[in-house]
N, C-alpha and C positions, 0 to 999 in steps of 0.2 A: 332532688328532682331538677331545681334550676341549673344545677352546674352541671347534668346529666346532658339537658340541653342547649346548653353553652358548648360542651365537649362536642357532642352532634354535628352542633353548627358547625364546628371550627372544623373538624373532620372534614366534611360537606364542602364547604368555602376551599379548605386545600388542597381537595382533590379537583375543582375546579380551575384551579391556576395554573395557566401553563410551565411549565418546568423546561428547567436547560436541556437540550437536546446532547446526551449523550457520542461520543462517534464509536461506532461501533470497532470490533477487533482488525475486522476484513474494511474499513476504511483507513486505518493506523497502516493498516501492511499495503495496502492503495498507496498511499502517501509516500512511504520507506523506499517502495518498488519505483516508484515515477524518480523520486530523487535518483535513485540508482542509474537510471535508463538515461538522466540527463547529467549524469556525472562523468567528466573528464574519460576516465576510463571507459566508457562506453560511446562516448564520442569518437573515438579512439578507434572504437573497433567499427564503429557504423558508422559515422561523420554527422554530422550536426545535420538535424533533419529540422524542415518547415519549422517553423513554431515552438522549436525548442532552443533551449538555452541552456550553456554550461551552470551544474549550480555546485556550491561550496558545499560537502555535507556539513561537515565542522562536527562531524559523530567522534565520539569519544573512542568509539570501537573502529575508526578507518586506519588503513594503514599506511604509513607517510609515503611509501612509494611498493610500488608493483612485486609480488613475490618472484623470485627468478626462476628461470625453466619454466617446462610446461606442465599443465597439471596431470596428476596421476591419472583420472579420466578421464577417457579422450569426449564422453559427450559432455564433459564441461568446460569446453574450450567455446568462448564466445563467438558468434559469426553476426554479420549484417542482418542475416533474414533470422537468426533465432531472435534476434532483437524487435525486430521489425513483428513477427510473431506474438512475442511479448508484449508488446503495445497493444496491439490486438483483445488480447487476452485483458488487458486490465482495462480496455473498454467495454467488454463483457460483464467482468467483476463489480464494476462500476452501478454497470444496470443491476446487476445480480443484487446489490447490495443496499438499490433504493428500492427494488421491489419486496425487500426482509427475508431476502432468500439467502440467510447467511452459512450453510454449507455448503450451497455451490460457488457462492462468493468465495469461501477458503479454497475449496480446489480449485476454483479459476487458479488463485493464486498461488497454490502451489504449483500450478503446471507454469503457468508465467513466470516463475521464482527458476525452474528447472530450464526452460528453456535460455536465459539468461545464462545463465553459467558463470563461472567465475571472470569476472571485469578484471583487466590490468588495471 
């Protein structure tokens, strides 16, 4: 019976404590995407806007320099305003994703990923 109430307790007490705050999936791909947007290659193609800054990915998966030619489709050919777009969109995602509205956070970001297009 005492250890019954021991258990109880402790149950009780730990569901009280606050816990680390998880980031959710659609914050991870927030984070991927913004890296992308102020990386070299998109610099590249929009030019360094206000408040951004060139950053290193140092991603294991980047590729040391620019694939040659252009890409097989033509809506994934990067422009100023799909970027500029883009930006847009993960300021959306952003909200989307503090109000736990995490499917329309992922399509944000799918549409934001597609408008991008492939970065030199």
């Amino acid at each position: 019976m005492r250890l019954t109430l021991a258990l109880g307790a402790s149950v009780l007490l730990l569901g009280l404590l606050p816990l680390p705050v998880r980031a959710s999936s659609c914050a991870e791909q927030i984070g991927t995407i913004e890296r992308r947007l102020d990386s070299a290659g998109a610099i590249h193609v929009a030019g360094l806007q206000d408040g951004h800054t060139i950053r290193s990915s140092k991603s294991p998966k980047a590729l040391a320099q620019a694939p040659a030619g252009a890409p097989s489709d033509a809506h994934m050919i990067s422009t100023a305003a799909h970027i500029s777009d883009a930006r847009r969109l993960i300021g959306r995602a952003v909200d989307e994703d503090r109000a736990g509205q995490q499917r329309a956070c992922e399509h944000t970001m799918t549409e934001a990923k597609g408008m991008i297009g492939a970065l030199p």
